[in-house]
Biopython code that builds the backbone (N, CA, C, O; Angstrom):
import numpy as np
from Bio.PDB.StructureBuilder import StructureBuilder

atoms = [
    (1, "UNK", "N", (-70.383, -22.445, 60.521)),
    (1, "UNK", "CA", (-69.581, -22.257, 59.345)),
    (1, "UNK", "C", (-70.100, -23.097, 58.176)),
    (1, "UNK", "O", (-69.969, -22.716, 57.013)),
    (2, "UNK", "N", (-70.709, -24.279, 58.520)),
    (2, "UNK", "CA", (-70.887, -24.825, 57.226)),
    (2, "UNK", "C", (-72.026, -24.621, 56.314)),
    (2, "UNK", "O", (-72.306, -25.441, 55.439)),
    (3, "UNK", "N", (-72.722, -23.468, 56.524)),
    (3, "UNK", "CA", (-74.320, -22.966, 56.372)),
    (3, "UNK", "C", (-73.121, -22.169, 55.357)),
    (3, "UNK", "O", (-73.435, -22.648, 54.267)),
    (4, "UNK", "N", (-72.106, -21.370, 55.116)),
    (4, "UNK", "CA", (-70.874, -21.657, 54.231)),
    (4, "UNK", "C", (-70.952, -21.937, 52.551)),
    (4, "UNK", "O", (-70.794, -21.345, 51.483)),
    (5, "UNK", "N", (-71.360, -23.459, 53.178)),
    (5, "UNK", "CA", (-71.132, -24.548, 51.831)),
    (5, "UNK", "C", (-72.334, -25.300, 51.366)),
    (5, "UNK", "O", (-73.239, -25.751, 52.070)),
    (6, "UNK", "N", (-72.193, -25.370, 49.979)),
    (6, "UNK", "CA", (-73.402, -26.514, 49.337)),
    (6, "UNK", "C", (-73.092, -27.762, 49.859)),
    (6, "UNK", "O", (-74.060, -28.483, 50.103)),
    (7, "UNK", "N", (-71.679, -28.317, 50.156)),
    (7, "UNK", "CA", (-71.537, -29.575, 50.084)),
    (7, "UNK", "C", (-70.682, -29.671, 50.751)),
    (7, "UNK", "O", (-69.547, -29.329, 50.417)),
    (8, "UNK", "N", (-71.070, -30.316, 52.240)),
    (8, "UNK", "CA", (-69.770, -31.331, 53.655)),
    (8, "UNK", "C", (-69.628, -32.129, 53.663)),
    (8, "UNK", "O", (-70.670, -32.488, 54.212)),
    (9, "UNK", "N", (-68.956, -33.237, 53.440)),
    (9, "UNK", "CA", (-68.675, -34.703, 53.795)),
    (9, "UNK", "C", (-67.941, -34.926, 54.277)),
    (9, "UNK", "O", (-66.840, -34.443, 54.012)),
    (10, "UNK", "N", (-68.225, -36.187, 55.716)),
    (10, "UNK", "CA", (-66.850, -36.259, 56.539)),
    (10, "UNK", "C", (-66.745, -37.984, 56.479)),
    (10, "UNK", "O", (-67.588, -38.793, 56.093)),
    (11, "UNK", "N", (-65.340, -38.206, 57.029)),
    (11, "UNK", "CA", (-64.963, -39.277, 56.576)),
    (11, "UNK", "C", (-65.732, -40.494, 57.372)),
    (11, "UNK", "O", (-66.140, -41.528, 56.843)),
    (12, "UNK", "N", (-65.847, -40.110, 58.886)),
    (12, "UNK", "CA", (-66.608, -40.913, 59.757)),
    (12, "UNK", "C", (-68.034, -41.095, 59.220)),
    (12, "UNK", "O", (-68.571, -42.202, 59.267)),
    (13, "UNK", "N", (-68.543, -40.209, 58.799)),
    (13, "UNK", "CA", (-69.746, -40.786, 57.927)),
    (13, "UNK", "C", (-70.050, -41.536, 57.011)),
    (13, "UNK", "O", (-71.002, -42.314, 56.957)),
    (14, "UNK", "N", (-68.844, -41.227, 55.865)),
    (14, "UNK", "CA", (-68.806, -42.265, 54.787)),
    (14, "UNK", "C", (-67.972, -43.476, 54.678)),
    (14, "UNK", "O", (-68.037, -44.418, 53.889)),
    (15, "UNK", "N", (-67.072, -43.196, 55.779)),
    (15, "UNK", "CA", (-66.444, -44.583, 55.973)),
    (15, "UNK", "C", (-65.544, -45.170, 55.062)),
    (15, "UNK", "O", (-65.257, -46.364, 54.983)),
    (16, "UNK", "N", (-65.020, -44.009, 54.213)),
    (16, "UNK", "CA", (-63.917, -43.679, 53.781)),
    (16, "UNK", "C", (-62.901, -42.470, 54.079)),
    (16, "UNK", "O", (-63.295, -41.314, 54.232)),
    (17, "UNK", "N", (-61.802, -42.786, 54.134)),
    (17, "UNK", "CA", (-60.686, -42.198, 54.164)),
    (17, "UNK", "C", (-59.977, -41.303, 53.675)),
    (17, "UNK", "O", (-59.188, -42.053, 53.099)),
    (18, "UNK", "N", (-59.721, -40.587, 53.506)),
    (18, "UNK", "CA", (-58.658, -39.785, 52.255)),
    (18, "UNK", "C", (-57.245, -40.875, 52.906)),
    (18, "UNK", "O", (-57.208, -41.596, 53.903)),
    (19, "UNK", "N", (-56.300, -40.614, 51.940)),
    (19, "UNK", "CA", (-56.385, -40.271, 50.434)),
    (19, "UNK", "C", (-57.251, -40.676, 49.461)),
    (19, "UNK", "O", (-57.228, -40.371, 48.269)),
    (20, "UNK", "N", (-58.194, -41.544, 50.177)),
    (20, "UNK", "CA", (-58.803, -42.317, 48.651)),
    (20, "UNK", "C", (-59.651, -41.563, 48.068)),
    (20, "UNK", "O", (-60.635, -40.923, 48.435)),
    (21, "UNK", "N", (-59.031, -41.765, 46.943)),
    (21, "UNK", "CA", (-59.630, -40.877, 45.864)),
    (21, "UNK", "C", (-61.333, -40.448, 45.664)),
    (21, "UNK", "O", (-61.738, -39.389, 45.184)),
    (22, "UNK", "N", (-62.306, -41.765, 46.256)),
    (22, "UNK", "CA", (-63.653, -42.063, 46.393)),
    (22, "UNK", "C", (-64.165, -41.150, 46.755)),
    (22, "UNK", "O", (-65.203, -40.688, 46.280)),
    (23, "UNK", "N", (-63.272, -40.525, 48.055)),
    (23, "UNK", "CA", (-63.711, -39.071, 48.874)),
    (23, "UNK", "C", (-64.129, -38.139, 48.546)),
    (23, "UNK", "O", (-65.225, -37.638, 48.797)),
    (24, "UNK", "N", (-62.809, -37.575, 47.578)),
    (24, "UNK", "CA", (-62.993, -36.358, 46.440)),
    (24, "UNK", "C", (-64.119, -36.782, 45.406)),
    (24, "UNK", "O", (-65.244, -36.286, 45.475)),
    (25, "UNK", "N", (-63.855, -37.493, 44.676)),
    (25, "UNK", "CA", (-64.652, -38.115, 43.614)),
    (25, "UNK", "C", (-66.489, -37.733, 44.332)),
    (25, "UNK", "O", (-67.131, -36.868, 43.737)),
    (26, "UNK", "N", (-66.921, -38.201, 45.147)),
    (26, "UNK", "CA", (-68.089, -38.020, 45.734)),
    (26, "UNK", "C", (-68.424, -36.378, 45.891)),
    (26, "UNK", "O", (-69.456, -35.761, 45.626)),
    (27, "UNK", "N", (-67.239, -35.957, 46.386)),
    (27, "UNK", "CA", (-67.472, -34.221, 46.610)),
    (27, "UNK", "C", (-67.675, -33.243, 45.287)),
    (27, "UNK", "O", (-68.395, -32.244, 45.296)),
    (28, "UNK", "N", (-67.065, -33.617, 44.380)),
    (28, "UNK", "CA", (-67.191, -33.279, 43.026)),
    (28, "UNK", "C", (-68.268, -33.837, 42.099)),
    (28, "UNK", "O", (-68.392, -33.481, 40.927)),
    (29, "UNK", "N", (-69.173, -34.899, 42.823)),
    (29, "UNK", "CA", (-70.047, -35.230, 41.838)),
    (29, "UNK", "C", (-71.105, -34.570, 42.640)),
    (29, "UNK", "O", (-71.906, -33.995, 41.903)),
    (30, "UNK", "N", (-71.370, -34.461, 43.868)),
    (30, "UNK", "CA", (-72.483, -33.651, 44.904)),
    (30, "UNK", "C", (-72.298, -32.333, 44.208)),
    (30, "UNK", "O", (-73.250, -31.553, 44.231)),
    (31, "UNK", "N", (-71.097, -31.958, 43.541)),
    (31, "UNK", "CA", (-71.300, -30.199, 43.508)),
    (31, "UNK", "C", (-71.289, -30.246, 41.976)),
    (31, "UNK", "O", (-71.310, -29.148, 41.419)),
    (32, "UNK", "N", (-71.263, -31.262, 41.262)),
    (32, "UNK", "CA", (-71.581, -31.091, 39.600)),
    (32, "UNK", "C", (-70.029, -30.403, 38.836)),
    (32, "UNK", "O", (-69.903, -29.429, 38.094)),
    (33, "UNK", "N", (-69.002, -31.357, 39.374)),
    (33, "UNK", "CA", (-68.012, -30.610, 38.965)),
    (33, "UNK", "C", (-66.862, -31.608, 38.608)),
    (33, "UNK", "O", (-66.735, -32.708, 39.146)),
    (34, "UNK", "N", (-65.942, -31.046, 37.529)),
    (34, "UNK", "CA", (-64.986, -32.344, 36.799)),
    (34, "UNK", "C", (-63.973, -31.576, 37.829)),
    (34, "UNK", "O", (-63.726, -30.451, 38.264)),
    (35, "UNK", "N", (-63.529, -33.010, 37.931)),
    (35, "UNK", "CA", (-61.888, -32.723, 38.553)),
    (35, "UNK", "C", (-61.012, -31.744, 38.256)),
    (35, "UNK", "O", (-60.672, -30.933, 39.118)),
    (36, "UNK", "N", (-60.521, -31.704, 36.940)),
    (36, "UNK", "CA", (-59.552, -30.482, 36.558)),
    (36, "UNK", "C", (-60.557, -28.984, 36.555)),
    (36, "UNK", "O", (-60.107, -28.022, 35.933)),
    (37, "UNK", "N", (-61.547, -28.885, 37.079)),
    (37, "UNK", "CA", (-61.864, -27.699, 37.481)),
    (37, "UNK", "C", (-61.870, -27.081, 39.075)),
    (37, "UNK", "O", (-62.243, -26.019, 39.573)),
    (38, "UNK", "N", (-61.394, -28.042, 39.474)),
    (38, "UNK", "CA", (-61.423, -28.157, 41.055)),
    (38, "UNK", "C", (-59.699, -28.551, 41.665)),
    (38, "UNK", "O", (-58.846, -29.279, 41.158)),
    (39, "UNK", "N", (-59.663, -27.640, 43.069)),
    (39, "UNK", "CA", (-58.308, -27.737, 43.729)),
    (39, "UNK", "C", (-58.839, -27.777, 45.105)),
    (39, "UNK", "O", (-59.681, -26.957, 45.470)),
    (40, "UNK", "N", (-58.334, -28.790, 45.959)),
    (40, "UNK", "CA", (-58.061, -28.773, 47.359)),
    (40, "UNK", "C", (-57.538, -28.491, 48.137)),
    (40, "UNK", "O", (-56.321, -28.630, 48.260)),
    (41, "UNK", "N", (-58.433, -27.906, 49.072)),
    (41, "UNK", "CA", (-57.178, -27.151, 50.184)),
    (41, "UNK", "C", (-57.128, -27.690, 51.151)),
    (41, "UNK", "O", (-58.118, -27.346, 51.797)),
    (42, "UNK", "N", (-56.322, -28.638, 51.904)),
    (42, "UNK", "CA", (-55.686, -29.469, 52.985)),
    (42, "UNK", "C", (-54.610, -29.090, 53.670)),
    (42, "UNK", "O", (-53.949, -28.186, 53.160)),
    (43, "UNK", "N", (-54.186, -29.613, 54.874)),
    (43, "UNK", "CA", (-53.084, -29.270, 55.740)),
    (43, "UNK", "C", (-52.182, -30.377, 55.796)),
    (43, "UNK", "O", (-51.344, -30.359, 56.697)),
    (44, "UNK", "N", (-52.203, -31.416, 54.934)),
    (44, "UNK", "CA", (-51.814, -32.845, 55.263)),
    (44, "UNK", "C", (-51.059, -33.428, 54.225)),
    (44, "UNK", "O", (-51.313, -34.631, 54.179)),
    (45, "UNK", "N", (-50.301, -33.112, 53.437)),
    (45, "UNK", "CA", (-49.716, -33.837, 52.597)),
    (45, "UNK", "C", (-50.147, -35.345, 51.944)),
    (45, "UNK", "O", (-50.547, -35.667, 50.826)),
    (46, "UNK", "N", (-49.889, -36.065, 53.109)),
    (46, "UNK", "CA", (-49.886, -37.242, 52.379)),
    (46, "UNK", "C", (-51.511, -37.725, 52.261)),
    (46, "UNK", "O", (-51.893, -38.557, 51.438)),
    (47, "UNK", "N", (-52.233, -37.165, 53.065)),
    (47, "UNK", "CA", (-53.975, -37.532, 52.827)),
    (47, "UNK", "C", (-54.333, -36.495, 51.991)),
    (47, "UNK", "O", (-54.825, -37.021, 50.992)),
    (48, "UNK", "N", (-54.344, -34.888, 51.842)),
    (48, "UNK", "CA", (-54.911, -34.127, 51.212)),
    (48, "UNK", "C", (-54.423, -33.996, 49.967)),
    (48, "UNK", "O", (-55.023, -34.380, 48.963)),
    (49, "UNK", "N", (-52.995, -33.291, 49.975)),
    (49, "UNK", "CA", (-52.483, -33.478, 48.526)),
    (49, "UNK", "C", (-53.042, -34.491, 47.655)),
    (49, "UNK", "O", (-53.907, -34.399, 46.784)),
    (50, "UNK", "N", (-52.220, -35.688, 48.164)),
    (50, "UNK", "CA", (-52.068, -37.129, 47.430)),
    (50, "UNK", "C", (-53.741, -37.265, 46.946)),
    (50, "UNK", "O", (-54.234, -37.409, 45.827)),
    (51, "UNK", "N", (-54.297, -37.163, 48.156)),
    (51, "UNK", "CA", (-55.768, -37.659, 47.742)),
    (51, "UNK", "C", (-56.233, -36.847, 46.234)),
    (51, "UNK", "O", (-56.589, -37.351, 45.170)),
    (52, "UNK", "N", (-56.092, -35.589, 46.569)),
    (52, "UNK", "CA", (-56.606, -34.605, 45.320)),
    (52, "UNK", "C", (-55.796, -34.927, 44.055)),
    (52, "UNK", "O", (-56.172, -34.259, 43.092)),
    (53, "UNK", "N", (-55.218, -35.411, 43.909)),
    (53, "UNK", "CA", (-54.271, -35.644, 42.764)),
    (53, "UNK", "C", (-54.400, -37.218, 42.286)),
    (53, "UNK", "O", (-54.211, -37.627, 41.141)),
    (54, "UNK", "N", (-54.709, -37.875, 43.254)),
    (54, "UNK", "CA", (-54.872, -39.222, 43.385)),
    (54, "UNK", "C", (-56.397, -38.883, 42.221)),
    (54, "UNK", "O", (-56.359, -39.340, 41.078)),
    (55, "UNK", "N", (-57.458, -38.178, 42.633)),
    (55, "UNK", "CA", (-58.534, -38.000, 42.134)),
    (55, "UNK", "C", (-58.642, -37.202, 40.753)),
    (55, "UNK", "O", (-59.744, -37.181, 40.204)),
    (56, "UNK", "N", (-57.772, -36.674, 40.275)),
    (56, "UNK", "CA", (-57.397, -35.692, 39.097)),
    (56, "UNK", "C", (-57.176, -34.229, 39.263)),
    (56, "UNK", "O", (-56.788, -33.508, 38.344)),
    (57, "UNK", "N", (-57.447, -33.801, 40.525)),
    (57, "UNK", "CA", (-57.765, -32.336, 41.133)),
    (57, "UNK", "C", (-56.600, -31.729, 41.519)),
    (57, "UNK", "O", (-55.717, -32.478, 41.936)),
    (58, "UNK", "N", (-56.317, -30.195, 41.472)),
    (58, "UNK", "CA", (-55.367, -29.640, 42.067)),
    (58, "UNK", "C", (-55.010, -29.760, 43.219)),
    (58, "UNK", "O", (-55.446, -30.826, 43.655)),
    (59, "UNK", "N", (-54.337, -29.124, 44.080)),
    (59, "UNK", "CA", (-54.108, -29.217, 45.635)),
    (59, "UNK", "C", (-53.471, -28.081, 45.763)),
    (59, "UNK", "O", (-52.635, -27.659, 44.964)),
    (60, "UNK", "N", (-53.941, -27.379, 47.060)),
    (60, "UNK", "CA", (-53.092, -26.379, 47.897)),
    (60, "UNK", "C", (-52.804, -27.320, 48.991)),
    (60, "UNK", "O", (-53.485, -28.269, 49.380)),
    (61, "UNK", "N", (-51.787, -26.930, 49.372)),
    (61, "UNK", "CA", (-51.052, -27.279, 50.580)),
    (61, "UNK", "C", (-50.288, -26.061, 51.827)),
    (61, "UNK", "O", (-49.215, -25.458, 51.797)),
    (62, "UNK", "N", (-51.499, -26.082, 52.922)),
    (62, "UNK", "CA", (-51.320, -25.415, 53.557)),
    (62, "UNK", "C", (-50.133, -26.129, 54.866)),
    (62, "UNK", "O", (-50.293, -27.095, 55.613)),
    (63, "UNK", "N", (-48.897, -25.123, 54.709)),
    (63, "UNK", "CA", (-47.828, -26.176, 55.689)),
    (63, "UNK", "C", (-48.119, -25.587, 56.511)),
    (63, "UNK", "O", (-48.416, -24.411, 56.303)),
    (64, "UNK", "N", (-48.174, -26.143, 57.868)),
    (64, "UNK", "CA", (-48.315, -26.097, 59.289)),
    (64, "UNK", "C", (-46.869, -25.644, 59.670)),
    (64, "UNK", "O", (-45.970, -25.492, 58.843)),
    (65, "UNK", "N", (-46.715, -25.394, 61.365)),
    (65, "UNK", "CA", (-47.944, -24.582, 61.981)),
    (65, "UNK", "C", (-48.475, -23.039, 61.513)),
    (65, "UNK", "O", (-47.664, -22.113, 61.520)),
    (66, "UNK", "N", (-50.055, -22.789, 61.055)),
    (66, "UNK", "CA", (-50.253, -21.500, 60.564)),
    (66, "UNK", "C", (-51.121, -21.482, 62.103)),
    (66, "UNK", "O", (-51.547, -22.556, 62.529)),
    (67, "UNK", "N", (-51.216, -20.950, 62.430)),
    (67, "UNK", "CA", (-52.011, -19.772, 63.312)),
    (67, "UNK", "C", (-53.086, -18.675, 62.601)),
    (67, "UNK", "O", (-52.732, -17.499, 62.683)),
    (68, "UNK", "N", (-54.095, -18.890, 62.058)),
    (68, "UNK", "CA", (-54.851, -17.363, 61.657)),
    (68, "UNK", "C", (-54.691, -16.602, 61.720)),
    (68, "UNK", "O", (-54.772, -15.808, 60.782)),
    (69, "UNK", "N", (-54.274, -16.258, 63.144)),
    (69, "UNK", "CA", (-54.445, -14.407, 63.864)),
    (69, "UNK", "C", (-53.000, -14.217, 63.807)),
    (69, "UNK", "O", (-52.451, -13.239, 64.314)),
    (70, "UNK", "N", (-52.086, -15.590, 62.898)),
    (70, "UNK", "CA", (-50.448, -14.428, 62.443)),
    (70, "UNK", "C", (-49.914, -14.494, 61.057)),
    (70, "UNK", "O", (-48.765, -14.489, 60.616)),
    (71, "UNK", "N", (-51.552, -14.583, 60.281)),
    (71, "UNK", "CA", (-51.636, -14.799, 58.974)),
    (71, "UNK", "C", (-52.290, -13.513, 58.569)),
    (71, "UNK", "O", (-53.395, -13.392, 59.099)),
    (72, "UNK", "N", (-51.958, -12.545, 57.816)),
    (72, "UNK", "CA", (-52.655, -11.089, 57.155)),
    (72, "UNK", "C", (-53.708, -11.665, 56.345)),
    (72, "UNK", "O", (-54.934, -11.618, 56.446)),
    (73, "UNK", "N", (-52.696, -12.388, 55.267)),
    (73, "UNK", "CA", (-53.271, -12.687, 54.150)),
    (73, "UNK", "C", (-53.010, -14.291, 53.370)),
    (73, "UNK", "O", (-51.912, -14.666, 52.961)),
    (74, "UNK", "N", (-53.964, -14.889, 53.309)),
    (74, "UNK", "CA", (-53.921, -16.097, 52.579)),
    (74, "UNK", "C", (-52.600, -16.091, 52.038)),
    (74, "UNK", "O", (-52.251, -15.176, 51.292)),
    (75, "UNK", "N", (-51.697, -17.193, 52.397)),
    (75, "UNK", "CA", (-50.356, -17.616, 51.386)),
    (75, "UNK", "C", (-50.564, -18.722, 50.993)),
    (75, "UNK", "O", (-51.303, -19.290, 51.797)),
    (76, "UNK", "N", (-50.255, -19.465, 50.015)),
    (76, "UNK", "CA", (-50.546, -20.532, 49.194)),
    (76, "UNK", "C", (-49.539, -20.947, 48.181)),
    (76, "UNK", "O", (-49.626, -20.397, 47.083)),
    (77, "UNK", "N", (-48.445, -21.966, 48.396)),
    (77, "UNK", "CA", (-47.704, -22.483, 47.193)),
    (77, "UNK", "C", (-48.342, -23.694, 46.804)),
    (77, "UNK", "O", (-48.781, -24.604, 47.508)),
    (78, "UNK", "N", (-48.316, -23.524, 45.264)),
    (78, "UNK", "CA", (-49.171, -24.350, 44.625)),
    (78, "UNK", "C", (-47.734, -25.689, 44.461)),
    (78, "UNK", "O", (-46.573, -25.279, 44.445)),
    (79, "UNK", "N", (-47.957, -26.853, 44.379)),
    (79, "UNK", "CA", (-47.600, -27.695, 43.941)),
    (79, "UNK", "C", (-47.073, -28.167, 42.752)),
    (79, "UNK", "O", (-47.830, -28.689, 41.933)),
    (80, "UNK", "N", (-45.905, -28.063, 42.538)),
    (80, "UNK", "CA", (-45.614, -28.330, 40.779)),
    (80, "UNK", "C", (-46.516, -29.902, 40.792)),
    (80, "UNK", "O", (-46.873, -30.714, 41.646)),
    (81, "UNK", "N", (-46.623, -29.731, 39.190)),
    (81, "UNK", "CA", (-47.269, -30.572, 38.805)),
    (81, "UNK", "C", (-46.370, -31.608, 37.482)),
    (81, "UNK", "O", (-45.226, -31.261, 37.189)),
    (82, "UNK", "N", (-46.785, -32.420, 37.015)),
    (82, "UNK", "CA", (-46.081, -32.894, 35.445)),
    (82, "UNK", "C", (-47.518, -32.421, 34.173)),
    (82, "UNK", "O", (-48.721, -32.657, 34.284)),
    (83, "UNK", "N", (-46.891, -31.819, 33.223)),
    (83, "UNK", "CA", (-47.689, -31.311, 32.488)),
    (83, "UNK", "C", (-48.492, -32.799, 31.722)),
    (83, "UNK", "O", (-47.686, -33.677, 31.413)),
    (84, "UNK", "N", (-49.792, -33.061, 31.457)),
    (84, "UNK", "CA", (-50.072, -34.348, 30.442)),
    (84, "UNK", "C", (-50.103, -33.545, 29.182)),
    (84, "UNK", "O", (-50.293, -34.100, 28.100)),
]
sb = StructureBuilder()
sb.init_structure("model")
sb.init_model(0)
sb.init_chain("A")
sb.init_seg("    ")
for serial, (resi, resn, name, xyz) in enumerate(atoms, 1):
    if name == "N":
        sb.init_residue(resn, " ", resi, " ")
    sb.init_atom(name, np.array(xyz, "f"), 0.0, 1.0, " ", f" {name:<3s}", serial, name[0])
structure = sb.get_structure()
């Protein structure tokens, strides 16, 4: 799957964590990209959300438990936000 993507980073490698922001921040500079053009998709609230927002970036938040094979079609509620 990851032949996929330009750009994987995992945390055991870099030896950072999500939420911290460092995470994202690194993934967005490997792919040449500003934060408010970019949204994350995580299963985790308090590491994925937080982290992406922590970093300037959108967030999807996928709530558990999803199963694939009892999913048709991608569902996705976006996160209110506070307008700046």
């Amino acid at each position: 799957m990851l032949r996929y993507f330009r750009v994987a980073l995992f945390s055991d490698e870099m030896l950072i964590r999500k939420p911290e922001a460092s995470v994202f921040q690194r993934a967005l500079a490997q792919l040449g990209v500003h934060a408010a053009e970019a949204i994350h998709v995580g299963d985790t609230d308090g590491t994925d959300v937080a982290g992406a927002r922590a970093a300037g970036m959108g967030a999807i938040h996928l709530h558990p438990p999803v199963r694939m094979e009892d999913v048709p079609d991608l569902v996705a509620r976006a996160a209110a936000q506070d307008p700046a």
